[in-house]
C-alpha positions, -999 to +999 in steps of 0.1 A: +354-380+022+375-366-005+358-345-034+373-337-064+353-302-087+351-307-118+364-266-121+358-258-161+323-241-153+344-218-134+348-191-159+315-177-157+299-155-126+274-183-116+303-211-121+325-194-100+298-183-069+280-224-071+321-233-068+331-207-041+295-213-018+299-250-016+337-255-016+335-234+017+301-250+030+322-284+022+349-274+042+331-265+075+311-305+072+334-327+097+327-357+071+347-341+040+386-344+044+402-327+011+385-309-019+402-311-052+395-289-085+403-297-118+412-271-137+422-266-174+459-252-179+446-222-191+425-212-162+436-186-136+436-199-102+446-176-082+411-168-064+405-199-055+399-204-016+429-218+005+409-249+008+408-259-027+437-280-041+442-266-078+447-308-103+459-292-136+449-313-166+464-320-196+461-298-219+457-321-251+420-332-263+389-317-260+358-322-242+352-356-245+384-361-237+377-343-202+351-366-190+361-394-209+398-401-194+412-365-175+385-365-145+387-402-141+427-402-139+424-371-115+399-390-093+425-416-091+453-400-081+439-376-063+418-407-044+385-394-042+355-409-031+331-379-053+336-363-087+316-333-087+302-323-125+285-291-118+279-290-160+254-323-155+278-340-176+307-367-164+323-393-168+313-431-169+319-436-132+304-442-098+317-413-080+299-389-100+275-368-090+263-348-120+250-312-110+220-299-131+220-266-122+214-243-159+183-253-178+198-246-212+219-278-218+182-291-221+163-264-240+190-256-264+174-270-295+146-246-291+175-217-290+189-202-322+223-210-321+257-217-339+254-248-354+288-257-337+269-253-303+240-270-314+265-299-323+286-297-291+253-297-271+238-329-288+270-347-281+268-335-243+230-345-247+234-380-261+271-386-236+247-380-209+220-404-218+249-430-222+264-424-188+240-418-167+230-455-157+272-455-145+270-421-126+260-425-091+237-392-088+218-359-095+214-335-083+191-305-093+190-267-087+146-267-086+116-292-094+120-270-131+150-283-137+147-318-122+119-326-142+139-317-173+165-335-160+146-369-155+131-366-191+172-361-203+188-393-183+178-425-170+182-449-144+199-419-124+188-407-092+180-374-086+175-352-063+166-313-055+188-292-035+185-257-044+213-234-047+226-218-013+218-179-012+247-153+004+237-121+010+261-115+035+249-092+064+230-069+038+196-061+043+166-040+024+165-003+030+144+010+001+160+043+003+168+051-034+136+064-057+143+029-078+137+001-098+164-021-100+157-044-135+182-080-131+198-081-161+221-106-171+244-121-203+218-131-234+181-128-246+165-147-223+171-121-191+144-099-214+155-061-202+134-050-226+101-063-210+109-031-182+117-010-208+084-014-224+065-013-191+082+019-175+068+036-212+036+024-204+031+037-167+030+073-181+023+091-144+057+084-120+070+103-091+089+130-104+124+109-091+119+075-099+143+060-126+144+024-141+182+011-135+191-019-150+224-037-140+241-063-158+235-065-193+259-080-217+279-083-236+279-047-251+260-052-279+231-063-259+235-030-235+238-009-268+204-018-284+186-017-248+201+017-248+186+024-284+148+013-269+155+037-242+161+065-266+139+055-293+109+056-259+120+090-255+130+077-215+168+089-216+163+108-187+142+081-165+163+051-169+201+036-169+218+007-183+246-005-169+270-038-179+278-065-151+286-052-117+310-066-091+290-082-070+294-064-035+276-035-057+252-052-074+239-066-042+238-030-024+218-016-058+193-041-054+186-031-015+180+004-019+161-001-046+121+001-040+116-027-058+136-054-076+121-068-112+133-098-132+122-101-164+140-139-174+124-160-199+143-188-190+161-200-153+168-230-137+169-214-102+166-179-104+196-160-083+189-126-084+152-132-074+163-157-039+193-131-033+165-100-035+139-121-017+172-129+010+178-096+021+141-087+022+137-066-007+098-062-027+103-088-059+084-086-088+095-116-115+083-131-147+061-164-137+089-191-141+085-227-127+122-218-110+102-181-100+072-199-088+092-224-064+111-197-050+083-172-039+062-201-025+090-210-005+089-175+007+062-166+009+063-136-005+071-117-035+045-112-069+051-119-102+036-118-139+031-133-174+068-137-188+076-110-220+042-090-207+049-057-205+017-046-197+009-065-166+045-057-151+034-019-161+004-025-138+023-040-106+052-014-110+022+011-109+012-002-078+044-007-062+055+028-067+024+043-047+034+018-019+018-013-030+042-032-028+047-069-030+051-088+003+084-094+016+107-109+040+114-098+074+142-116+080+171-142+062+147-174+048+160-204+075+177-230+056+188-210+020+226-211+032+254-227+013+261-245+047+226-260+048+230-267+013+268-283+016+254-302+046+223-322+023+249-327-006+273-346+016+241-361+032+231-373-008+266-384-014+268-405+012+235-424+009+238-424-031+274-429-040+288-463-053+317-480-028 
């Protein structure tokens, strides 16, 4: 089996680690013989893994373009039997399995945005509904996402096969007198639900401080910095932009407890890489937050935006009430797991 990625979704942090887990889970399956990516001119190849053949395409046209002519033709040539869309959007084609993996390309027209974006988005939207009869299969991130999915496309398969999680060999400690706050890039991450809720638990042990990683871009971190000062809390909590990863991931297990405050995710990364390595998670009650502490059985989690009840369970959790947790990696969360049911999915679904 050849696979060609369809690499523009690279660019970002989640593009790139969904692209570098399954490429290398792909590899390792005896069934897949060559994996392609397509790739923009303008995109910087150079960290790709030695197992990923870099297809440059053109450079002329736009989007539609893309999924319209520039996969297909790469497909071609490049003679593969899959053409990966990890955007959920492809081409008119058999081979393609169109990954729905960030909820937004279906909730965007209850987001304020640019009304370029809203009109890029509705073509995506409507090229979507168009192709999806053609495209062989989905595949979704959660049950969140899938539903939204099935409501978005028709006549399409699809199926759920969560993102793999890679913590490496890292494990909980708990040894730092923090909460670690998962922040992330836009509104819907909702820093300022812990800010409001470390004001509110007025008694803490003398040491504890709120950190809260990731935040951009730096306008974002700027006026979550202004709350801080404006709660008089200078002293008892940090902000910090995006982390490499390697750090962000040792933060979050010597912290006492991790906390996400999303209003909005698909899957929910920082919450299965927390609940991973066996760390106390407290997160906003998503569908995507849901799935993932029933699957582990452990974890606790409160009304998204409410300050108060997170105020509450931090309270608790910093006298040693904390939530349940993991004693060891969750069987089956692996990228190789997960590479092994795509290629299972592919080769039941996909069109001769």
């Amino acid at each position: 089996m050849r696979i060609l990625f369809d690499a523009r979704s690279v660019r970002t942090t989640t593009g790139a680690y969904i692209f570098t887990g399954l490429t290398s889970a792909w590899r390792h399956d005896g069934r897949v013989s060559e994996i392609l990516a397509a790739v923009p001119p303008a995109l910087d190849t150079s960290w790709m893994p030695a197992h990923v053949t870099p297809v440059v395409l053109p450079a002329r046209g736009g989007w539609l373009r893309h999924v319209l002519v520039s996969l297909t033709r790469a497909a071609d040539r490049g003679r593969a039997d899959v053409i990966f869309c990890a955007n959920g959007t492809g081409p008119r084609d058999g081979r393609a399995v169109l990954y729905f993996q960030d909820l937004f390309h279906f909730s965007y027209r209850n987001a304020t945005l640019p009304l370029r974006t809203q009109m890029l988005e509705t073509a995506r939207a409507t090229w979507r509904t168009m192709t999806a009869s053609h495209s062989g299969l989905g595949i979704a991130v959660s049950r969140a996402i899938a539903e939204e999915a099935k409501q978005g496309v028709r006549n399409l398969p699809i199926l759920e096969i969560p993102n793999g999680v890679d913590v490496e060999s890292i494990r909980w400690s708990g040894e730092d007198d923090v909460v670690y706050v998962a922040g992330g890039t836009g509104p819907r991450k909702s820093e300022e639900t812990a800010v409001r809720a470390w004001a509110r638990l007025g008694h803490r042990p003398p040491s504890a401080t709120l950190e809260i990683g990731g935040v951009e871009p730096p306008a974002r971190r700027h006026a979550l910095q202004q709350l801080v000062a404006d709660l008089h809390l200078d002293h008892r909590v940090r902000v910090h932009g995006a982390l490499p990863r390697q750090a962000y991931l040792e933060r979050m297990a010597r912290a006492r407890v991790t906390v996400s405050c999303s209003l909005l995710e698909s899957f929910g990364l920082p919450v299965a890489e927390a609940l991973a390595m066996g760390a106390p998670v407290l997160c906003s009650d998503l569908p995507a937050h849901r799935e993932l502490l029933a699957r582990a059985g452990a974890g606790g989690s409160f009304p998204a935006g409410d300050d108060a009840a997170l105020a509450m369970l931090l309270r608790r959790a910093l006298v040693g009430d904390a939530p349940a947790r993991l004693m060891s990696a969750p069987l089956g969360w692996d990228w190789n797991t997960r590479g092994r049911q795509h290629i299972d999915a592919y080769q039941t679904y996909l069109h001769d």
